[in-house]
DRENVODREN-665537 format. One record per residue (C-alpha): x, y, z negated; residue in three letters. Coordinates in steps of 0.1 Angstrom, whole numbers, plus 5000, padded with zeros to 4 digits. Layout:
XYZALA ...
This chain:
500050005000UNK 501150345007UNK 503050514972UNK 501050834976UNK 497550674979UNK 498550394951UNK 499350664926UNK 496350884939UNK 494750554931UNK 495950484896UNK 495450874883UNK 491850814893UNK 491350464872UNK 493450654844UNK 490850964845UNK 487750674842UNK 489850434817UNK 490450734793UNK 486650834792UNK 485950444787UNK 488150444757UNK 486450724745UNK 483350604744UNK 484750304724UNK 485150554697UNK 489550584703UNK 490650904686UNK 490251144715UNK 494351264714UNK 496050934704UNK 493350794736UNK 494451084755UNK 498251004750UNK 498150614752UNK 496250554781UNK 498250814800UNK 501450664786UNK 499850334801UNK 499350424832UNK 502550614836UNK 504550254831UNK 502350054853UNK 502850414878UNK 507150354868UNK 506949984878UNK 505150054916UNK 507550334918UNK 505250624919UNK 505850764883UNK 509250894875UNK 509650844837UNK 512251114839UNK 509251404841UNK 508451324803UNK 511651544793UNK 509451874802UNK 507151754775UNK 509551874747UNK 509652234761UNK 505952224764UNK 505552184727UNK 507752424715UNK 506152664736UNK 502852594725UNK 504152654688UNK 505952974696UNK 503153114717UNK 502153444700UNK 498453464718UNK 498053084707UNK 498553214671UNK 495053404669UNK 493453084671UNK 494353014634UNK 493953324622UNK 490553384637UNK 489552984621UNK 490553124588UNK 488353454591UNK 485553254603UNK 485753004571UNK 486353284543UNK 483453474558UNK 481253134552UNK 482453124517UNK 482253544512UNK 478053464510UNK 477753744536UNK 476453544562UNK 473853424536UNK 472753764534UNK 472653874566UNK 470253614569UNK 468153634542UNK 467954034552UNK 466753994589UNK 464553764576UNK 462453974555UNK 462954254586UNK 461354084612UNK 459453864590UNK 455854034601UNK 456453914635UNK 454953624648UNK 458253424658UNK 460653694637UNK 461753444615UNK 462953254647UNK 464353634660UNK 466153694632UNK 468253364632UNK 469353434667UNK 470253794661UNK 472053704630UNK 473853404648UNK 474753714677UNK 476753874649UNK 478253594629UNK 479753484664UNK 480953824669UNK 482553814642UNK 483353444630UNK 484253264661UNK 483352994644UNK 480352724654UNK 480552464628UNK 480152724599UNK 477552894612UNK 475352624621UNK 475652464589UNK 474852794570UNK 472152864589UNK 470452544590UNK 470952564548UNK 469552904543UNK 467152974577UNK 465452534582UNK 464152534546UNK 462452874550UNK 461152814580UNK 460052464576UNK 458052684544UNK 456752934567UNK 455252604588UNK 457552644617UNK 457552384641UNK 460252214631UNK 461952154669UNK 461552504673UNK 463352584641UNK 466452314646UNK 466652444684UNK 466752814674UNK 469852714643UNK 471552464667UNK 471352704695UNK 472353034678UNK 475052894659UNK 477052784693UNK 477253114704UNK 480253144684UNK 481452954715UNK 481153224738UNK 480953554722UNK 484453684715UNK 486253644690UNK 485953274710UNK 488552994698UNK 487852814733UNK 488353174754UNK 491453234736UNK 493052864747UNK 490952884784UNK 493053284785UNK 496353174779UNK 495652884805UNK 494353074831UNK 496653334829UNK 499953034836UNK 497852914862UNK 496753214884UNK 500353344880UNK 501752994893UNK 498752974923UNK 499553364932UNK 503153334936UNK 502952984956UNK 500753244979UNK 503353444984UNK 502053714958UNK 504953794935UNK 502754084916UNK 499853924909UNK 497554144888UNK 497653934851UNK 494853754832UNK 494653814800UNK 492453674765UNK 490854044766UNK 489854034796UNK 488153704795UNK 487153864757UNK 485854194781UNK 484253954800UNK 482353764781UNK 480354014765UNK 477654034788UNK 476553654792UNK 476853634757UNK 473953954756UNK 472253724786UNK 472153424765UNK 471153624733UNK 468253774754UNK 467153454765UNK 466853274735UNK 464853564720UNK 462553564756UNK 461953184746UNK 461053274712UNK 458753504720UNK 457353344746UNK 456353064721UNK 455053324697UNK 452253404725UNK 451953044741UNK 451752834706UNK 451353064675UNK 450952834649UNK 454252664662UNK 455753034646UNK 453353214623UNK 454753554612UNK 455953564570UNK 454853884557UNK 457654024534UNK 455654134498UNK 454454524497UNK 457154564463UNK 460154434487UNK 459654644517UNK 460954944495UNK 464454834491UNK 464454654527UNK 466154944543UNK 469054974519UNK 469454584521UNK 469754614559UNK 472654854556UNK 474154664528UNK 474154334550UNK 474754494583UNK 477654744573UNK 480654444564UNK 479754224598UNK 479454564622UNK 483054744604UNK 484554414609UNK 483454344649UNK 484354714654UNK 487154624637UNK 488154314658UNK 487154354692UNK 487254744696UNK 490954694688UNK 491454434712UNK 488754614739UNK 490454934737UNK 494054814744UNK 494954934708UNK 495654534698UNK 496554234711UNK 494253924703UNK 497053824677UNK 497354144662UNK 493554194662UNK 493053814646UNK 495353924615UNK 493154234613UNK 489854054611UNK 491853764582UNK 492454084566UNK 489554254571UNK 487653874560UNK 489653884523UNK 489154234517UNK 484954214518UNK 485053864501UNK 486854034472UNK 484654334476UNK 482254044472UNK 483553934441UNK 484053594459UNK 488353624466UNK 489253334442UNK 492653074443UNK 490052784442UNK 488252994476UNK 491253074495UNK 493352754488UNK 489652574504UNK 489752804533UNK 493552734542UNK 492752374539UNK 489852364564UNK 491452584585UNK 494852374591UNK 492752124595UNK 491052264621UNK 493952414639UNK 496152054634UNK 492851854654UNK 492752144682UNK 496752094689UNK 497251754684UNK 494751744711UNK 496551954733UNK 499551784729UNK 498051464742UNK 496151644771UNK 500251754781UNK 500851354783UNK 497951324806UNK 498651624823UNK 501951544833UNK 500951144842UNK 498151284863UNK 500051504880UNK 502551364892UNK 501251014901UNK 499151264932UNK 495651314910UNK 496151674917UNK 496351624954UNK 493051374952UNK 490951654937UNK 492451944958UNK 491351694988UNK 487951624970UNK 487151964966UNK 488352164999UNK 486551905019UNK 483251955001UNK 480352135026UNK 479752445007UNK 482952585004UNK 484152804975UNK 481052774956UNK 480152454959UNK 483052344945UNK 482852574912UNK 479252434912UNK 480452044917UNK 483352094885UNK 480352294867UNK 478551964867UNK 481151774863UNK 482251964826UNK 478051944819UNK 477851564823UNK 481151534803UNK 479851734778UNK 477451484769UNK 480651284758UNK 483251524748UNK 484151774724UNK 484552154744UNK 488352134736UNK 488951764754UNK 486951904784UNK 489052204791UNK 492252054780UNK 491351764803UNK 489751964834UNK 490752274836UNK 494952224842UNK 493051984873UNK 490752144888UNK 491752534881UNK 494752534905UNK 492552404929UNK 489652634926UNK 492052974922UNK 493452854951UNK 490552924968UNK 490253284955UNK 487853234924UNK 487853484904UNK 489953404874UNK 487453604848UNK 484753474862UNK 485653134861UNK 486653114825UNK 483553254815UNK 481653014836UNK 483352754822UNK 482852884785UNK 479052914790UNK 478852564806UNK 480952394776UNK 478552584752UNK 476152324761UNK 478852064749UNK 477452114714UNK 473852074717UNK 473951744743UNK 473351444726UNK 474751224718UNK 478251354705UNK 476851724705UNK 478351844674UNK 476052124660UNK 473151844658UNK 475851624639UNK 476351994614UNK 472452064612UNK 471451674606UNK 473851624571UNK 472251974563UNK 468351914570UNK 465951764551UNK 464351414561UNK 461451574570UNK 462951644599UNK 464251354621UNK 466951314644UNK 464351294674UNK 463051644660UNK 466251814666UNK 467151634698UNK 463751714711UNK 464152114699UNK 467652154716UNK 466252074749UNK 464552424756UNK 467752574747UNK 470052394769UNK 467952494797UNK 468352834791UNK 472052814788UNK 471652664825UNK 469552944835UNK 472553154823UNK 475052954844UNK 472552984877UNK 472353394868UNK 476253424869UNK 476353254897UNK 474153494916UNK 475353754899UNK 479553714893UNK 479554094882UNK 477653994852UNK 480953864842UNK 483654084856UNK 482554424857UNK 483354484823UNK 486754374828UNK 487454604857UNK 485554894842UNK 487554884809UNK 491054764826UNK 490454914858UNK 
């Protein structure tokens, strides 16, 4: 058989093998690492592997470790998780609550508004899921909320932490991206190509995150009208409504200082991501102590949870470098340029075929395996064929947001189901994430026929 279509050959049964293992229930970087590891022996002995390409794996690491924009993915972990344990997302909450609580659906409202600003200024999904669905489910399962409704509107609200800078996943995607484009650029014989950065996928991702925020509250209302009693209103008592202003400021002022704080720095070019991240950790100690709630026991939890997050996210990346490197070079790069130059279509259908390919593997993934796994693949490819960096990235991030609420590895039904009562079953959230993923495809189909959605922003504050 002929070396190049052997090896083209064996990086396509390695791509299958490794999603096989995973849906064994392998570990997804040690699976990542093995079966590549595998594959690139059986590649050595037909002589279309050289094992000598492993040496670049060694400078890889180290500059993961000493990348400065890869540092803000810590540091934005840690602000997420003290901000959980500060109580002021538990106010926030309880505040818009009672504000919008007169409103038939406001209870729903107020959850996806208050998940808006915890994203803005957490980053974090996990957290914000599971404090919503302890403080936001039990009240509305009180106020007789349909209870798919309710787990849709946590699950759903709490993921926009995935998309809404400060984003984890566009900060990793940003530093990817920009390698990539400036590799693609230069092979085109542009030696100045204009640079992609985390702000401006941050700048850029503004916008669909408003899009997705203003169809989640479209869907809510539209229930409200369609199926009242599947949202009654929950009048806030005539002694409370006094105070309710001054608990609005109170609860709004420490989330709004600190997203101004964050991404206006970053936005106006005053602060890198890095420098911004360290900003917002700062920023995240000083209102849990203004809080009362800065404590060794709190701070000693939150550095625990947050190496442990950052140690899963790079161990994973280290063994999506071993598959990188195996699929590579064995010609799986040149199979999927093939695949997806000769699709009919052109440029857009082949954004729109990896779009569908990143949805269905959402269903088995985590967001990080996906883009760690995908995008070094099929980005070249796709820049190549002058996407828009920006608007790919974002893409990408609002297709992978889905990740989390597709069953059956979707992990904010995992967080809301070892928070909710057993009055609500498994099928209930399943059923009430549905709806929402919808919507985030509705987003997806808007971008697509709108691309300025996601990079005029960008260009207008970068010019």
């Amino acid at each position: 058989m002929d070396p190049i279509i052997l090896g083209e050959f064996l990086s396509g049964i390695m791509f299958f093998g490794i999603i096989g293992m995973l849906l064994l229930g392998f570990p997804v970087a040690f699976t990542l690492a093995g079966v590549s590891l595998m594959f690139g022996a059986v590649g050595m002995w037909f002589g279309v592997f050289d094992p000598s390409n492993f040496g670049s794996l060694a400078n890889r690491y180290i500059g993961f470790m000493t990348n400065e924009v890869l540092v803000a993915v810590p540091l934005f972990i840690f602000m997420g998780v003290v901000l959980e344990r500060s109580k002021i997302a538990e106010q926030l909450l309880l505040t818009m609550g009672k504000l919008f609580g007169n409103l038939r659906g406001g209870l729903g409202m107020s959850v996806i508004i208050v998940g808006a600003l915890l994203a803005a200024s957490t980053g974090v999904v996990g957290a914000t899921v599971v404090t919503m669905g302890l403080i936001s489910l039990p009240a509305m399962l009180r106020a007789n909320y349909d209870p798919r409704l309710a787990s849709g509107v946590i699950c759903a609200s709490g993921t926009l932490g995935q998309i809404i800078p400060p984003s984890t996943v566009l900060i990793f995607m940003g530093d990817m991206l920009s390698g990539i484009n400036s590799q693609v650029q230069m092979a085109k014989g542009n030696f100045a190509p204009v640079p992609v950065s985390v702000g401006d996928l941050f700048a850029g991702a503004l916008l669909p995150g408003v899009l997705l925020v203003g169809l989640y509250l479209a869907w809510t209302i539209f229930k409200a009208f369609t199926d009242p009693e599947s949202c009654p209103a929950t009048p806030v008592p005539p002694e409370e409504e006094k105070a309710l202003l001054g608990e609005v400021f109170t609860a709004l002022l420490p989330p709004l200082l600190l997203i101004m704080a964050v991404l206006g720095s970053i936005l106006g070019g005053i602060a890198t991501p890095t420098e911004a991240a360290s900003v917002g950790a700062v920023g995240a100690m000083v209102l849990a102590a203004l809080r009362w709630r800065l404590s060794f026991t709190m701070m000693r939890e939150a550095v625990i949870s947050t190496a442990t997050i950052t140690c899963m996210v790079f161990i994973i990346l280290f063994g999506a470098s071993v598959f990188s490197i195996v699929f590579r070079l064995m010609g799986g790069d040149n199979l999927v340029h093939e695949f997806l130059s000769n699709l009919p279509g052109g440029t857009l259908m082949a954004v729109a075929v990896v779009m569908a390919i990143m949805f269905l593997l959402g269903f088995i993934l985590d967001t990080f395996e996906i883009i760690f796994i995908v995008i070094p693949i099929t980005a070249p490819i796709l820049l190549a064929l002058d996407v828009d960096p920006v608007w790919l990235g974002v893409l990408v991030g609002v297709n992978l947001q889905t990740s989390f609420l597709t069953p059956p590895f979707g992990f904010a039904l995992f967080y809301l189901r070892g928070v909710a009562p057993n009055s609500v079953s498994t099928s209930m959230i399943y059923k009430g994430v549905i709806p929402f993923v919808f919507l985030q495809l509705t987003a997806i189909a808007i971008m697509f026929a709108f691309p300025e959605i996601a990079t005029w922003l960008p260009r207008a504050i970068y010019n």
